[in-house]
N, C-alpha and C positions, 0 to 999 in steps of 0.2 A: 137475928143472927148476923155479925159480921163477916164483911167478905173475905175473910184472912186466908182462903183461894185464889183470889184472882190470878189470874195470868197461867193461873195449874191447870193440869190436865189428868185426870182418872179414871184410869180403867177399873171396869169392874164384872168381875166374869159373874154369869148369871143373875145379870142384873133387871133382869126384865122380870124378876116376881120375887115373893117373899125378902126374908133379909136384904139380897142382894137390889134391890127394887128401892128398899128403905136405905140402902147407904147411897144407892144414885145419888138419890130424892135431895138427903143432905149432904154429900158434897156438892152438889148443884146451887142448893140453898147456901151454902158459904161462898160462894162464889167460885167453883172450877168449872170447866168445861167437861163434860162425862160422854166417857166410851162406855157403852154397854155390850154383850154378848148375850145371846139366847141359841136355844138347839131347835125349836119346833114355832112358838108362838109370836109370829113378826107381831099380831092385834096387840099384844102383852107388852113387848118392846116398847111399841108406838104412845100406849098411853105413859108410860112412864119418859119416851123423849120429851111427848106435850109436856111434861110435868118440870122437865130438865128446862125446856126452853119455855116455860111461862116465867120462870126467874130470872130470864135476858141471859140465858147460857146456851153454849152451842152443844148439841145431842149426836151420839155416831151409835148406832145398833150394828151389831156385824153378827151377822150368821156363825158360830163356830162352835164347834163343840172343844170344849178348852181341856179336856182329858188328851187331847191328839196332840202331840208335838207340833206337827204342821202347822196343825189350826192355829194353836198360841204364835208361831211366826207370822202368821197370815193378820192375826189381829193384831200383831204392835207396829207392822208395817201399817197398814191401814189406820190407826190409832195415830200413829206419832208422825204421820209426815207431812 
């Protein structure tokens, strides 16, 4: 895959399983940087960072439930700065 990410940054809410897990994965693999969100499973998060940062990219899990308004501020501050 070519890196036609680099320099990008991705958030992706419920990324720490199914679909949400698998679009990490590849934009990690093209080269972004990946924000993930999970609500309960940090263990679940964590394999899929390893997985973000075995292809030389940097990984951010953040606790939120992204139904909450709050939450979604709380993650793109944390995300983006």
């Amino acid at each position: 895959m070519t890196n036609s990410l680099v320099g990008k940054v991705a958030l992706v809410t419920g990324g720490s399983r199914g679909i949400g897990a698998a679009i990490a994965r590849k934009l990690a693999g093209a080269g972004a940087n990946v924000a993930i969100t999970y609500v309960n499973s940090r263990s679940k998060a964590d394999e899929v960072l390893a997985d973000i940062e075995s292809n030389g990219r940097r990984g951010l899990a953040v606790q939120a439930d992204s139904a909450r308004q709050m939450a979604n501020e709380q993650i793109q501050e944390k995300t983006f700065r």
